[in-house]
N, CA, C and O atoms as a Tinker XYZ file with bonds, in Angstrom:
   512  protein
     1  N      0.860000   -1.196000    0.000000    73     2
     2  CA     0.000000    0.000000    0.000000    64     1     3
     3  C      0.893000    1.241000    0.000000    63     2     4     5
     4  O      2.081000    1.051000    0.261000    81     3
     5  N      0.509000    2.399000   -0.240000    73     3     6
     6  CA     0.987000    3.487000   -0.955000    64     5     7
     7  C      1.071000    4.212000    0.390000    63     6     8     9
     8  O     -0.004000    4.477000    0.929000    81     7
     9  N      2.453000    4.647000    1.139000    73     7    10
    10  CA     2.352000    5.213000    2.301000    64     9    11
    11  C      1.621000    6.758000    2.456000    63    10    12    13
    12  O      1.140000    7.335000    3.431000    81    11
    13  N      1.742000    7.060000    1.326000    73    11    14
    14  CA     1.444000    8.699000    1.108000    64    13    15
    15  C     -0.752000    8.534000    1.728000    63    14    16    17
    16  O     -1.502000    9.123000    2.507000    81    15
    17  N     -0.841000    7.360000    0.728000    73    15    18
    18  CA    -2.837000    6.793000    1.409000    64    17    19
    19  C     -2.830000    6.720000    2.374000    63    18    20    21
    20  O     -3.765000    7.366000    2.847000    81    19
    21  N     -1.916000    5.977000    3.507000    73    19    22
    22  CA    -2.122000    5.649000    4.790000    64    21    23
    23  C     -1.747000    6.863000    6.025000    63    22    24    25
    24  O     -2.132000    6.850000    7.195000    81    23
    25  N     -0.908000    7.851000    5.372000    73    23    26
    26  CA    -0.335000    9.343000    5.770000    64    25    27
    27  C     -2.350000   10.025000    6.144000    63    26    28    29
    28  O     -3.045000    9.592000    5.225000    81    27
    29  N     -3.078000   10.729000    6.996000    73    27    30
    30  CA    -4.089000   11.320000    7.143000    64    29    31
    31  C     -2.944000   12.750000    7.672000    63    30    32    33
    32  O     -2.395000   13.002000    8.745000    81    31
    33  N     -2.956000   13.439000    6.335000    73    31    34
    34  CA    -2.686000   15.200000    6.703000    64    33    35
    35  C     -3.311000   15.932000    6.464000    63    34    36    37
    36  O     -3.690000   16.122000    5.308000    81    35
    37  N     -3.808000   16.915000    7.865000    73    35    38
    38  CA    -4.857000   17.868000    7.316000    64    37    39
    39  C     -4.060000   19.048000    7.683000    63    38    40    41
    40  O     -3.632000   19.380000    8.789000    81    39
    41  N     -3.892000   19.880000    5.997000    73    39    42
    42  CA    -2.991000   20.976000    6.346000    64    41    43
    43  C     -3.887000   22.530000    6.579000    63    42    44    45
    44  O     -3.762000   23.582000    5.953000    81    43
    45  N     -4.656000   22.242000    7.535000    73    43    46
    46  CA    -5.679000   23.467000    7.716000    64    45    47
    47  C     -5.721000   23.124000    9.267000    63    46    48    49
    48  O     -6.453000   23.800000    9.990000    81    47
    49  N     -4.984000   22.130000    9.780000    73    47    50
    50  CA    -4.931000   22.113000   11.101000    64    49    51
    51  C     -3.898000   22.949000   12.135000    63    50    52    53
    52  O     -3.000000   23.568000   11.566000    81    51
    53  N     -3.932000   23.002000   13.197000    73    51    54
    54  CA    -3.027000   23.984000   13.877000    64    53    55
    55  C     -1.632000   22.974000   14.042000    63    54    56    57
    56  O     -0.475000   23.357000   13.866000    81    55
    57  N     -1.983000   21.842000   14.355000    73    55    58
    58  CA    -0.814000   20.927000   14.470000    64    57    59
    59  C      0.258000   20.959000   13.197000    63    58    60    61
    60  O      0.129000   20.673000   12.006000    81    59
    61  N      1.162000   21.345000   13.842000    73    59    62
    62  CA     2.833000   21.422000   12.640000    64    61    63
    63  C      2.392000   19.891000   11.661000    63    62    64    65
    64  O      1.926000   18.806000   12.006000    81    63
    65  N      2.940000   20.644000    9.899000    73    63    66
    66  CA     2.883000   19.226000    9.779000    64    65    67
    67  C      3.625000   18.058000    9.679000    63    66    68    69
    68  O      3.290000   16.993000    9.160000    81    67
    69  N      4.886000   18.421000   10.341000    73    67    70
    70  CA     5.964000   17.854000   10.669000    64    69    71
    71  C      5.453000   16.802000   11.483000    63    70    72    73
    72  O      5.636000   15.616000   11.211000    81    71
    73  N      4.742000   17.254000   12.594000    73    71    74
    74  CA     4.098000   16.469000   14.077000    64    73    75
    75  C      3.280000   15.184000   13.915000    63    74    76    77
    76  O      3.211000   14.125000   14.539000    81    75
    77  N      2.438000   15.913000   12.369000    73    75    78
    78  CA     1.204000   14.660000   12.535000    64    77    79
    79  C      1.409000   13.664000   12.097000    63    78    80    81
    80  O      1.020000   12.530000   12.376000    81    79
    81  N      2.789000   14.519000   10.527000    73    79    82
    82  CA     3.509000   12.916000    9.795000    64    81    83
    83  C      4.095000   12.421000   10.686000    63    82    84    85
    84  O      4.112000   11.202000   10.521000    81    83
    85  N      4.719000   12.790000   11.779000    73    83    86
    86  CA     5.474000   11.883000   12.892000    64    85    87
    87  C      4.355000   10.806000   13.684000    63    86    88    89
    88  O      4.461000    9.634000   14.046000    81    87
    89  N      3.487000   11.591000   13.742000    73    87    90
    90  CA     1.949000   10.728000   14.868000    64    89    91
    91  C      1.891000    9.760000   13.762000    63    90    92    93
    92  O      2.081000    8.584000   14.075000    81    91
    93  N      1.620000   10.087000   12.291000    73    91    94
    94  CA     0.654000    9.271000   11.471000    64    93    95
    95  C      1.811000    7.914000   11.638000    63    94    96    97
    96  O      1.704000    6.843000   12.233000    81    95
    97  N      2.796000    8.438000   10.923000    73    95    98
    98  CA     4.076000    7.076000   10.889000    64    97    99
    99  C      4.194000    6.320000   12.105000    63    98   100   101
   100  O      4.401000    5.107000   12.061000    81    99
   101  N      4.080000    6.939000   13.172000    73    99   102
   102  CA     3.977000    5.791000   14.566000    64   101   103
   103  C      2.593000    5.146000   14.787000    63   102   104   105
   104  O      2.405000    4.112000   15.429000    81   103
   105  N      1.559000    5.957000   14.116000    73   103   106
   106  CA     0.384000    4.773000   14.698000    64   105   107
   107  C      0.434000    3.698000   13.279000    63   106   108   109
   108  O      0.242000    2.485000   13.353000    81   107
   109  N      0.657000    4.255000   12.340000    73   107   110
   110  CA     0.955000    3.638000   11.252000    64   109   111
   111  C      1.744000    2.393000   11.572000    63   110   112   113
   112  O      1.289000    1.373000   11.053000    81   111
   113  N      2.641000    2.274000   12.186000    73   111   114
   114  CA     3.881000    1.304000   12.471000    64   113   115
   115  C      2.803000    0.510000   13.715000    63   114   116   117
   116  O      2.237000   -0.474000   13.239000    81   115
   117  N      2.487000    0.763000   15.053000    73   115   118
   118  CA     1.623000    0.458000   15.620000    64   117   119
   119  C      0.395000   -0.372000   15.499000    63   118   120   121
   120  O     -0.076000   -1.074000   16.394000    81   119
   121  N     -0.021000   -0.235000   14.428000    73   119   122
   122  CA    -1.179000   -0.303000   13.614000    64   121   123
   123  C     -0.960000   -1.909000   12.568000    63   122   124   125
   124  O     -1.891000   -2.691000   12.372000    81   123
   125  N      0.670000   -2.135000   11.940000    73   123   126
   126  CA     1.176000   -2.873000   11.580000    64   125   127
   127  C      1.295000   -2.517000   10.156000    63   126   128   129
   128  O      1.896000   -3.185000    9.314000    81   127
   129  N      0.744000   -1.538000    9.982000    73   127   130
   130  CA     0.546000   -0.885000    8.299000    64   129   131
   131  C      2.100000   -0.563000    7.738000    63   130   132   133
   132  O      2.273000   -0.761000    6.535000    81   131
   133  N      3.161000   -0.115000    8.471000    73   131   134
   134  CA     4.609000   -0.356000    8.309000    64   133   135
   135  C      5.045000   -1.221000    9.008000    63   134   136   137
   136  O      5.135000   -0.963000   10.208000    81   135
   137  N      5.510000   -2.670000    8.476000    73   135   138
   138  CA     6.501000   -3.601000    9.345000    64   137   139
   139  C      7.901000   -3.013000    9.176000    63   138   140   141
   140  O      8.521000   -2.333000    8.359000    81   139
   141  N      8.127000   -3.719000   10.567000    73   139   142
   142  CA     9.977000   -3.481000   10.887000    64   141   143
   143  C     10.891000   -4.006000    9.669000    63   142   144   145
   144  O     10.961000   -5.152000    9.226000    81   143
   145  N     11.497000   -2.972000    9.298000    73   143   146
   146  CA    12.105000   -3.640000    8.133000    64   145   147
   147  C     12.122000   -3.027000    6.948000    63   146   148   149
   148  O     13.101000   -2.850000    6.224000    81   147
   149  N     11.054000   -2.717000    6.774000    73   147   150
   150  CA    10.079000   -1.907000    5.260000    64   149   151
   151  C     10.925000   -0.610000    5.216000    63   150   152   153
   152  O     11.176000    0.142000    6.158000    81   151
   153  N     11.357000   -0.497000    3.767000    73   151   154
   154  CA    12.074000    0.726000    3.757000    64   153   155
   155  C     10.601000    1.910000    3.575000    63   154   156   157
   156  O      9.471000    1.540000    3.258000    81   155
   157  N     10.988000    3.267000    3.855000    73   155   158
   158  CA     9.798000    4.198000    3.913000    64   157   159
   159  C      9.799000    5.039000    2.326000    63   158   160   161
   160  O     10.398000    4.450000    1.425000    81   159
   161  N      9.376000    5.908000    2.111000    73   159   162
   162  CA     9.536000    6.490000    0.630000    64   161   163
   163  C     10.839000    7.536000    1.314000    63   162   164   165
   164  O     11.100000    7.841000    2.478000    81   163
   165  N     11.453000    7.883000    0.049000    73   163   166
   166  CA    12.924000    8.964000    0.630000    64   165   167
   167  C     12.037000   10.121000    0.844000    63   166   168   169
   168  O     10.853000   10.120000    0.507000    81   167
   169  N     12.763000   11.314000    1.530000    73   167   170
   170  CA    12.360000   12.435000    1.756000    64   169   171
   171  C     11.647000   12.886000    0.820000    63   170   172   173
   172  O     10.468000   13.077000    1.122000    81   171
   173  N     11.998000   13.159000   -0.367000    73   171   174
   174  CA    11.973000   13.700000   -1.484000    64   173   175
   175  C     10.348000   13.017000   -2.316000    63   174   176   177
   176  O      9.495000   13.703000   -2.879000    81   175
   177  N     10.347000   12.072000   -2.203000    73   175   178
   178  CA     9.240000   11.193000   -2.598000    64   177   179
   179  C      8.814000   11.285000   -2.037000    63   178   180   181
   180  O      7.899000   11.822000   -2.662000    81   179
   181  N      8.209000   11.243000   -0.315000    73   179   182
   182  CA     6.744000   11.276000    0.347000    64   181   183
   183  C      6.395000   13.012000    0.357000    63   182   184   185
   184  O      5.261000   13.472000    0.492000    81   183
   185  N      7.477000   13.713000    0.205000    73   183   186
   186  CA     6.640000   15.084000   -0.273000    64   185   187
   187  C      5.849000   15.620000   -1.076000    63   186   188   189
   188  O      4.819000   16.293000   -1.036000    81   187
   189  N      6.976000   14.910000   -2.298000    73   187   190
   190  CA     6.067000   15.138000   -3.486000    64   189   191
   191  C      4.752000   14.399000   -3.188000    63   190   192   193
   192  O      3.740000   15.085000   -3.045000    81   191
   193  N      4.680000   13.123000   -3.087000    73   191   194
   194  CA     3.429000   12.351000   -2.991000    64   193   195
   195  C      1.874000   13.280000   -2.226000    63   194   196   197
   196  O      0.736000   13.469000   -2.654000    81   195
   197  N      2.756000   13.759000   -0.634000    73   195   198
   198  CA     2.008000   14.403000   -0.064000    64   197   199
   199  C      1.474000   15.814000   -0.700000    63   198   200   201
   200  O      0.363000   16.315000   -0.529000    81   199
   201  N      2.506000   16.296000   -1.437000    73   199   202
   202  CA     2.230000   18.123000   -1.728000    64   201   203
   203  C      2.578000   18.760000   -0.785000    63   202   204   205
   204  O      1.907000   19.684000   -0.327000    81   203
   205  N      3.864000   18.325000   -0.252000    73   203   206
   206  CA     4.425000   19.281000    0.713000    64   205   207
   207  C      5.922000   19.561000    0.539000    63   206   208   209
   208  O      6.500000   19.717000   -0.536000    81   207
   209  N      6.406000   19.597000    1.647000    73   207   210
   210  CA     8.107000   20.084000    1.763000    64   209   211
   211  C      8.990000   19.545000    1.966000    63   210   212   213
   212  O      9.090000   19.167000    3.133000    81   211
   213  N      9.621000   19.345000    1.440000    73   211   214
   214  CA    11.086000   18.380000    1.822000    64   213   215
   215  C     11.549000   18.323000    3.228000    63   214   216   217
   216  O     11.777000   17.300000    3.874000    81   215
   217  N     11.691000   19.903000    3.727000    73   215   218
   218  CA    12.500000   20.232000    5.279000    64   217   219
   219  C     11.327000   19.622000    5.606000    63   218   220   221
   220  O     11.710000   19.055000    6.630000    81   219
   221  N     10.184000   19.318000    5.495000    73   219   222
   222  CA     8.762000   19.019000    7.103000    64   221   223
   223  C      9.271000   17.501000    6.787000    63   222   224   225
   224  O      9.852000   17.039000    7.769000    81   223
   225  N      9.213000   16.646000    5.741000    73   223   226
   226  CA     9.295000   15.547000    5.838000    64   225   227
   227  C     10.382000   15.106000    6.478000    63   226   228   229
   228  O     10.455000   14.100000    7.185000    81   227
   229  N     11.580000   16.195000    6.114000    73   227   230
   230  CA    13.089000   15.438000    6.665000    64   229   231
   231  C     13.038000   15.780000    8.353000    63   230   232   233
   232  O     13.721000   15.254000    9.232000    81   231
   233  N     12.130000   16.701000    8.475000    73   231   234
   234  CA    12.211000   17.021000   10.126000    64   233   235
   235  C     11.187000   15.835000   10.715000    63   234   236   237
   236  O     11.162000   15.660000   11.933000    81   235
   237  N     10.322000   15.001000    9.818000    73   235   238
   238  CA     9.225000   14.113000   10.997000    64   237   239
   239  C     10.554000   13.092000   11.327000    63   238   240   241
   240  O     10.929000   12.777000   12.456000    81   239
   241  N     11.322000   12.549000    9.692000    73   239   242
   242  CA    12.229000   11.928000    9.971000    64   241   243
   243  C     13.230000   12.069000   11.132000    63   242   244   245
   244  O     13.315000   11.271000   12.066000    81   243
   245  N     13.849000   12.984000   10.995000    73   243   246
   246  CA    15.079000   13.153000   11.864000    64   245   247
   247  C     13.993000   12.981000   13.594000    63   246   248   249
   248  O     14.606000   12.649000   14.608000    81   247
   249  N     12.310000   13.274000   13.679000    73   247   250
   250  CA    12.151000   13.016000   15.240000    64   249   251
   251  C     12.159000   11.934000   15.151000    63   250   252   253
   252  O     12.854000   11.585000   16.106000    81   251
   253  N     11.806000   10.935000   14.555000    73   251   254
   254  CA    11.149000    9.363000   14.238000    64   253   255
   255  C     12.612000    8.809000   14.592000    63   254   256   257
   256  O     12.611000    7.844000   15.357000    81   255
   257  N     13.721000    9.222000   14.200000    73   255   258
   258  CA    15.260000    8.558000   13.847000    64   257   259
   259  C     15.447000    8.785000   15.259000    63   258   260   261
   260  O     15.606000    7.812000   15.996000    81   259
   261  N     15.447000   10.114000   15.782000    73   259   262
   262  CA    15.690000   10.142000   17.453000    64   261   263
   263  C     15.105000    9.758000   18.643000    63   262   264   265
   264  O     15.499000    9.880000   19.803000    81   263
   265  N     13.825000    9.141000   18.045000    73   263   266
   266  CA    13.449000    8.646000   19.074000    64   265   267
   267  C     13.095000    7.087000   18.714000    63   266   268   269
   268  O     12.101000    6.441000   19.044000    81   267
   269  N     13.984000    6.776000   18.100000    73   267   270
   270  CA    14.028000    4.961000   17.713000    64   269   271
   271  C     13.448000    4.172000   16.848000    63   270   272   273
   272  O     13.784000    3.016000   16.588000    81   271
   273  N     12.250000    5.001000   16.222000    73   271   274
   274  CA    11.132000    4.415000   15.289000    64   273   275
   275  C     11.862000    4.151000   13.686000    63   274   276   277
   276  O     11.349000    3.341000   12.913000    81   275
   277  N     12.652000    4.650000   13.449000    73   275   278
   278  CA    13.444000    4.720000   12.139000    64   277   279
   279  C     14.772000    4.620000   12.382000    63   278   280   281
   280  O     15.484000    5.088000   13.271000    81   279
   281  N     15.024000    3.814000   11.281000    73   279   282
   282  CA    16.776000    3.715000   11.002000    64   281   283
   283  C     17.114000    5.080000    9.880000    63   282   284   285
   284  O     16.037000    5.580000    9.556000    81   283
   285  N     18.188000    5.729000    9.282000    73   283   286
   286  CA    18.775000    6.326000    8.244000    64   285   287
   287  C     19.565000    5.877000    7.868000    63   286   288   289
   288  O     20.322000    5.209000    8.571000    81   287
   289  N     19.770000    6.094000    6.271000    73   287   290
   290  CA    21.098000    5.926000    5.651000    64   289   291
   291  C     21.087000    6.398000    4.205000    63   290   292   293
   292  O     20.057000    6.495000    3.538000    81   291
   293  N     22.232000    6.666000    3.799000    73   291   294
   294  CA    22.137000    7.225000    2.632000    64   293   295
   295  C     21.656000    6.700000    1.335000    63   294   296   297
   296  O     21.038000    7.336000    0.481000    81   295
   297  N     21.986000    5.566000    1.297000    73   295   298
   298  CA    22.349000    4.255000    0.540000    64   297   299
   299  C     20.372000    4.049000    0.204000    63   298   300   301
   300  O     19.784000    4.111000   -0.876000    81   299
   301  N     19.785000    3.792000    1.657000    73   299   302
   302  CA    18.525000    2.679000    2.054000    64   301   303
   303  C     17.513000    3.449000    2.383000    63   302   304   305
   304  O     16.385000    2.958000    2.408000    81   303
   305  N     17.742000    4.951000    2.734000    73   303   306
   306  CA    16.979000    5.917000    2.944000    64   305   307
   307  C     16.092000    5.615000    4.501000    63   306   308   309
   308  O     16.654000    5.137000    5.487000    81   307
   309  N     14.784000    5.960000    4.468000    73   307   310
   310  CA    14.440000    5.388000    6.853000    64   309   311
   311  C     14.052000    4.002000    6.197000    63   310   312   313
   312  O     13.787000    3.671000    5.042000    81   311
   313  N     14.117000    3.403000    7.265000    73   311   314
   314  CA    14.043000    1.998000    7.205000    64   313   315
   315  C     12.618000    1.880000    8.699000    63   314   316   317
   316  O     12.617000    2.636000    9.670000    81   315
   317  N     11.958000    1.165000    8.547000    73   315   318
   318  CA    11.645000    1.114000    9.942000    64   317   319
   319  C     12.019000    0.044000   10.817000    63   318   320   321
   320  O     12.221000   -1.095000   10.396000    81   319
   321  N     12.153000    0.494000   12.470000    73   319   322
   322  CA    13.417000   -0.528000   13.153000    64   321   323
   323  C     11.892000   -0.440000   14.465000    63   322   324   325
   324  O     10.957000    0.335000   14.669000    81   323
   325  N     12.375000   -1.655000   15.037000    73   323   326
   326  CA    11.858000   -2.328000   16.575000    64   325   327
   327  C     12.678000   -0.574000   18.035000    63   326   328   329
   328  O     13.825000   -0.362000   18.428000    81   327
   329  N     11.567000    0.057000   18.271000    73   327   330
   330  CA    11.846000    0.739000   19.243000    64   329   331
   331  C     11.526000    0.544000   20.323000    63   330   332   333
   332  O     10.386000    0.326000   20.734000    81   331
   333  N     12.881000    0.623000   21.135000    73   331   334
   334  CA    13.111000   -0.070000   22.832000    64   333   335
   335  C     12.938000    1.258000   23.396000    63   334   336   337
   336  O     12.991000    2.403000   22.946000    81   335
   337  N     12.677000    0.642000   24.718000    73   335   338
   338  CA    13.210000    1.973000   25.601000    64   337   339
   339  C     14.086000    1.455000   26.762000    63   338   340   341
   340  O     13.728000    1.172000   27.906000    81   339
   341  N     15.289000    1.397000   26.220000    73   339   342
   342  CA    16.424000    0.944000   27.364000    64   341   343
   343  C     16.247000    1.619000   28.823000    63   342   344   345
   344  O     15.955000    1.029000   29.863000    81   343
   345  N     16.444000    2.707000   28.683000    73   343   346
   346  CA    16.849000    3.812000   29.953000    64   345   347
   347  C     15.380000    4.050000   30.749000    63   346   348   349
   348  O     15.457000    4.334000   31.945000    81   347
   349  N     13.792000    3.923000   30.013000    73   347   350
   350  CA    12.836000    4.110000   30.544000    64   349   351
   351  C     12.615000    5.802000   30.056000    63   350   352   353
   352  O     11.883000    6.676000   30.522000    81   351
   353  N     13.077000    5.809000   29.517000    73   351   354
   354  CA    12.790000    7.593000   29.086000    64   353   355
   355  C     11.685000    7.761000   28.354000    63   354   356   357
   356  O     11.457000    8.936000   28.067000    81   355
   357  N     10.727000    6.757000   27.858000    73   355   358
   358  CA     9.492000    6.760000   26.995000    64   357   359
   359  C      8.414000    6.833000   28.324000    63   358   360   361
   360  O      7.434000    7.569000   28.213000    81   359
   361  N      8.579000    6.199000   29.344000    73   359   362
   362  CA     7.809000    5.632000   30.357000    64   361   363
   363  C      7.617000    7.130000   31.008000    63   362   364   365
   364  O      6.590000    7.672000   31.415000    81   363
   365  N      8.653000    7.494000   30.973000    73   363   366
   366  CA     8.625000    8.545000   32.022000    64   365   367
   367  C      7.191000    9.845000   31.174000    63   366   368   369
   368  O      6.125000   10.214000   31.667000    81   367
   369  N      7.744000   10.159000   29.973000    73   367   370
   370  CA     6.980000   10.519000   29.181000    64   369   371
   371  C      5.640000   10.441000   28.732000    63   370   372   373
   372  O      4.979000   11.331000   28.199000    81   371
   373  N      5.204000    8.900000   29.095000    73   371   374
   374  CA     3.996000    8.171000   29.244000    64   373   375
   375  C      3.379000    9.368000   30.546000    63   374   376   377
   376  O      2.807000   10.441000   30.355000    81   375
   377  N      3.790000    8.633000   32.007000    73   375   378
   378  CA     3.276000    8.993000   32.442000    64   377   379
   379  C      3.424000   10.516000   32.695000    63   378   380   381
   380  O      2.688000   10.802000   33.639000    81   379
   381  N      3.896000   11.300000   32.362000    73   379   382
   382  CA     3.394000   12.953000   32.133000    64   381   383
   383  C      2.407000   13.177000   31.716000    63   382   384   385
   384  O      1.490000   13.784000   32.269000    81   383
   385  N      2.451000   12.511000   30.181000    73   383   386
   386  CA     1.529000   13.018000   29.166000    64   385   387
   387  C      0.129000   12.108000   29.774000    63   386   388   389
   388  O     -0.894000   12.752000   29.542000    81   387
   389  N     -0.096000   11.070000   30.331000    73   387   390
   390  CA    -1.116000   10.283000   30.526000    64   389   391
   391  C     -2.072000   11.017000   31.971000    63   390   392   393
   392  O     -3.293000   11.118000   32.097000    81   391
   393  N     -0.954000   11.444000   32.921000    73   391   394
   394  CA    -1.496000   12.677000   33.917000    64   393   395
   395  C     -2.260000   13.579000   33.343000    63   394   396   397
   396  O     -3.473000   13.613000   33.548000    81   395
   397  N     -1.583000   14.483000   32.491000    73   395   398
   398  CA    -2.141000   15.487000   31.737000    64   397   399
   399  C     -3.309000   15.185000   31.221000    63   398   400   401
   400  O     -4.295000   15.752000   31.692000    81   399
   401  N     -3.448000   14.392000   30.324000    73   399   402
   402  CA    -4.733000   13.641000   29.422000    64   401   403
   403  C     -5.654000   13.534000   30.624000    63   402   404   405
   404  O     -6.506000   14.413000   30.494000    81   403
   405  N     -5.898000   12.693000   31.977000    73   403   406
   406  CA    -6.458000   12.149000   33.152000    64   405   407
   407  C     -6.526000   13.441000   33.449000    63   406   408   409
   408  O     -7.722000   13.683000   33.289000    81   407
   409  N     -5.901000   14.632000   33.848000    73   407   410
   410  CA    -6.449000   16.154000   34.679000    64   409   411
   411  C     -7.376000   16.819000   33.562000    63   410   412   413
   412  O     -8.475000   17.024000   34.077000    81   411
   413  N     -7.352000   17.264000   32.133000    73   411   414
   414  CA    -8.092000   17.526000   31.232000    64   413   415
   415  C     -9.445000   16.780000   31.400000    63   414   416   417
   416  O    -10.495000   17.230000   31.859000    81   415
   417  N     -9.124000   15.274000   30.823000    73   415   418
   418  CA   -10.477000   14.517000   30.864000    64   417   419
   419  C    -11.656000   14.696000   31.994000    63   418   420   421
   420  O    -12.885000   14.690000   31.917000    81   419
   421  N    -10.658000   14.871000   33.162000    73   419   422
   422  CA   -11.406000   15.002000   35.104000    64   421   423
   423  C    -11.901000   16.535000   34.744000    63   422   424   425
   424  O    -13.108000   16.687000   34.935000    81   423
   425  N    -11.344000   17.462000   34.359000    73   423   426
   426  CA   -11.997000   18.623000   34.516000    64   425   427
   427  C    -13.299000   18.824000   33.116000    63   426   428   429
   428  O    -14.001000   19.790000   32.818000    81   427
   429  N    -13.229000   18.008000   32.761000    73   427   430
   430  CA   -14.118000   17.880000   31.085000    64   429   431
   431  C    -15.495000   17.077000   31.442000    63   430   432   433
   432  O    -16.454000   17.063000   30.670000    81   431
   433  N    -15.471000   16.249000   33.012000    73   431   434
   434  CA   -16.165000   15.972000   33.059000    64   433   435
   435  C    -15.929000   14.486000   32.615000    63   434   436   437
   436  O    -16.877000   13.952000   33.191000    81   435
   437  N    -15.337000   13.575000   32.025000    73   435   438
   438  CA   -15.153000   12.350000   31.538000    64   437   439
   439  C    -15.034000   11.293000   32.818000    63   438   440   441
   440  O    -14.180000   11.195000   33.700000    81   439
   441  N    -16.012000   10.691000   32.602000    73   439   442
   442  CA   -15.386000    9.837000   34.221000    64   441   443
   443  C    -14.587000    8.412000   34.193000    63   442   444   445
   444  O    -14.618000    7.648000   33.228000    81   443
   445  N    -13.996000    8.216000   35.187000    73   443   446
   446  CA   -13.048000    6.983000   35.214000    64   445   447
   447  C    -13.039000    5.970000   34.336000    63   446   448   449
   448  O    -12.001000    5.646000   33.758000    81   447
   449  N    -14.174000    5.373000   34.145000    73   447   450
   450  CA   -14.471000    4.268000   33.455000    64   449   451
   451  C    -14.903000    4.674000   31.983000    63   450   452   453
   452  O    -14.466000    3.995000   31.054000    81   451
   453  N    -15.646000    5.628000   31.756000    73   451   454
   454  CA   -15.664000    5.887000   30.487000    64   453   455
   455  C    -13.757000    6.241000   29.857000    63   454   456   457
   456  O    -13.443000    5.861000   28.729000    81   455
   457  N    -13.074000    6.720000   30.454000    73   455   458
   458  CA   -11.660000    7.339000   29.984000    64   457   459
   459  C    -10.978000    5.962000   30.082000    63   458   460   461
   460  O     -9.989000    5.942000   29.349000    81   459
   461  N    -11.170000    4.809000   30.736000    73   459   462
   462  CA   -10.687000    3.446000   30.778000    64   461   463
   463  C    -10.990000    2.391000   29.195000    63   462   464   465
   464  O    -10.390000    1.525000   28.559000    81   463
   465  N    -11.919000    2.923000   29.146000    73   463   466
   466  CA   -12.835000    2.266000   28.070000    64   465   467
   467  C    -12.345000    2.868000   26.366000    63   466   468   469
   468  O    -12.242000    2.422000   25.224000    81   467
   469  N    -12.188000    3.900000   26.970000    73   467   470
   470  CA   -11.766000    4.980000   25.537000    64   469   471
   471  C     -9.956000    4.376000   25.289000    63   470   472   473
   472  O     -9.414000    4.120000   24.214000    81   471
   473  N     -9.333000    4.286000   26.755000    73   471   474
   474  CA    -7.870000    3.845000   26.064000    64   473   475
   475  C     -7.972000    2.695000   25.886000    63   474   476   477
   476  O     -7.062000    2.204000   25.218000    81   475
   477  N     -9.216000    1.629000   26.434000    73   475   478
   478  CA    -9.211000    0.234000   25.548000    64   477   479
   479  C     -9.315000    0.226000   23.791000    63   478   480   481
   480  O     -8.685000   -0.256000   22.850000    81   479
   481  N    -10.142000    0.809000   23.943000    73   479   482
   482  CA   -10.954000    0.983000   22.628000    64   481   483
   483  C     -9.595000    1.378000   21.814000    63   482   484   485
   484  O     -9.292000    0.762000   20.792000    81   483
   485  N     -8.888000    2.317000   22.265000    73   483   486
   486  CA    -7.652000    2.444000   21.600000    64   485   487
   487  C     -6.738000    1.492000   21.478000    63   486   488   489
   488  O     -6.432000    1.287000   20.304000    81   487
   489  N     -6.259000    0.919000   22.158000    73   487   490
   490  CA    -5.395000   -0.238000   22.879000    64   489   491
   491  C     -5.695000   -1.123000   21.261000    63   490   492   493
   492  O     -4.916000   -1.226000   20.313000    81   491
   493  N     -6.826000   -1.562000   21.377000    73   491   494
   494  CA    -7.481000   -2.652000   20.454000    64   493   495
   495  C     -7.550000   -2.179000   19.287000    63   494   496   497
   496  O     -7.308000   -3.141000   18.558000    81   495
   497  N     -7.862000   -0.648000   18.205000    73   495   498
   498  CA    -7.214000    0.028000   17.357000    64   497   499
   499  C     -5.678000   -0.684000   17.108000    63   498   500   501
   500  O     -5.553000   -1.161000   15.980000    81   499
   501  N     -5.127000   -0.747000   17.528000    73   499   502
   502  CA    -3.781000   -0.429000   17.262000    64   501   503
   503  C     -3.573000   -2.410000   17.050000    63   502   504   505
   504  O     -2.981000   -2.962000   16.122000    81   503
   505  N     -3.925000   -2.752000   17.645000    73   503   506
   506  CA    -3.843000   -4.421000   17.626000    64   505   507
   507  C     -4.352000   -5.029000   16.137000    63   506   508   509
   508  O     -3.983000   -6.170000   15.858000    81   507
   509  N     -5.103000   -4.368000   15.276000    73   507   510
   510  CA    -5.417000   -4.639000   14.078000    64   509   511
   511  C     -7.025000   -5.218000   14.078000    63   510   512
   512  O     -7.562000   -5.550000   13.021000    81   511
C-alpha cells in the first residue's frame, strides 16, 4: 500500500505538519501498516506524494530517527526498526503526558471508566 494513502494530513490544522507525519508514521507502524524492516519512501518522494516540503518531511524523519522508530542511511533511505526503551525515558513521558490527558479529561467531566474504556478501545485500534 501506498504510504502517502495511509499518511491522514490535514494541512488546515493547527498541528505542525511535521508532528502529525510523525503521529501518522507511529500509529501507522503500531497499527502494523509499516513492518519493521520496510524501507519508507525517501524524503523527497513522500513530499512530493504528499504536496508538501522536503524540510517538514526530513524534520518528521530526523524526530522518528531520534526517538528509535526509524533507522537512516544514505544508501537505504528510513528503514523502519523495533523501538526499545532501554533507559525508561518513553515511560517517564507516558506517564506525564497520561497525567495530563487524566487532569483535562477530570476537569471535562469524563469519568473513570468511560476514559478506561476509551484507552481500551484504543489499545485494540492499534492491535489490528
Amino acid at each position: 500500500e501506498d504510504p502517502a494513502m495511509i499518511l491522514r494530513i490535514d494541512m488546515a490544522s493547527q498541528v505542525p505538519i511535521y508532528v502529525q507525519l510523525r503521529n501518522e508514521i507511529v500509529r501507522g507502524i503500531a497499527r502494523g501498516e509499516f513492518a519493521v524492516g520496510e524501507s519508507l519512501p525517501t524524503v523527497r518522494q513522500l513530499a512530493a506524494d504528499l504536496g508538501g516540503n522536503t524540510m517538514t518531511v526530513s524534520k518528521a524523519y530526523q524526530a522518528l530517527k531520534a526517538e528509535g522508530f526509524l533507522e537512516t542511511d544514505r544508501r537505504h533511505g528510513a528503514t523502519v526498526c523495533r523501538a526499545g526503551d532501554p533507559n525508561g525515558v518513553f515511560r517517564e513521558k507516558l506517564a506525564e503526558e497520561l497525567e495530563l490527558l487524566i487532569a483535562e479529561a477530570k476537569l471535562k467531566g469524563v469519568p473513570r471508566e468511560e476514559f478506561f474504556s476509551l484507552c481500551t478501545a484504543a489499545f485494540a485500534g492499534m492491535e489490528g
